[in-house]
C-alpha positions in Angstrom: 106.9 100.8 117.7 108.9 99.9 115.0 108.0 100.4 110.9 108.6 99.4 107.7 108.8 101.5 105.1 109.2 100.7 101.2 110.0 104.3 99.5 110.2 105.7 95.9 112.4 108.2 95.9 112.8 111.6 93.4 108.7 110.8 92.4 106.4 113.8 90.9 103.7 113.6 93.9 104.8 113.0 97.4 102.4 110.4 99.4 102.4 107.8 102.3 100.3 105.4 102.7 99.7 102.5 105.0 100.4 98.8 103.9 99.8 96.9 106.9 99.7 97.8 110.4 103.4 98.8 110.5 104.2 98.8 106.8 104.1 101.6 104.8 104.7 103.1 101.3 105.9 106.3 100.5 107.0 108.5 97.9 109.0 111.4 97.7 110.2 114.4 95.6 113.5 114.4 97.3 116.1 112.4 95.4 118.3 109.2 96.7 121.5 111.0 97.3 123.0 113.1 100.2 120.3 111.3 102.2 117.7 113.4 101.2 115.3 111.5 100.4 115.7 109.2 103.8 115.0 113.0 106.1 112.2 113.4 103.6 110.7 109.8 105.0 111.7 110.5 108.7 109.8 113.9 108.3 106.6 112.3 107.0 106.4 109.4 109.6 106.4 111.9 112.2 103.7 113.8 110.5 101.5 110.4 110.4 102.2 109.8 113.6 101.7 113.3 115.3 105.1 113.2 117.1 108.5 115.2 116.8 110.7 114.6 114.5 113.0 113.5 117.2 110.8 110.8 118.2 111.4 109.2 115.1 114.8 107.2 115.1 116.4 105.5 111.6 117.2 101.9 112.4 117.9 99.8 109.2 118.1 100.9 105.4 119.8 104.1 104.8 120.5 102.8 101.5 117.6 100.3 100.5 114.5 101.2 99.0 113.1 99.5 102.1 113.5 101.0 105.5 113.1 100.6 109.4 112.0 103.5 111.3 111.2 103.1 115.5 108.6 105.8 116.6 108.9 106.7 120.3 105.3 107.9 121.2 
């Protein structure tokens, strides 16, 4: 399945939300460089969808504000 994810990085409170069906918004304490904040998102789509971390591949976006993730379930 694949995602779309609109993120807002180095924010006070970290949250994720869904949009859509496959689009979602997230937040995160993490800032924007080093790639931080991008394993910050990875982590937390694994978490919402209750599968490893290696499940969860980056597709598109590594340096937009708007990201595609694919989850293997």
């Amino acid at each position: 399945m694949r995602i779309k994810v609109q993120v807002t990085p180095n924010a006070k409170r970290e949250r994720f939300d869904a949009v859509k069906e496959n689009h979602f918004s997230a937040a995160v304490k993490e800032r924007a460089q080093h790639s931080e904040a991008n394993h910050r998102v990875q982590t937390l789509v694994a978490r919402h969808f209750n599968v490893p971390l290696t499940s969860v591949r980056f597709l598109t976006g590594m340096r937009a504000k708007t990201k595609m993730f694919e989850v293997v379930e």
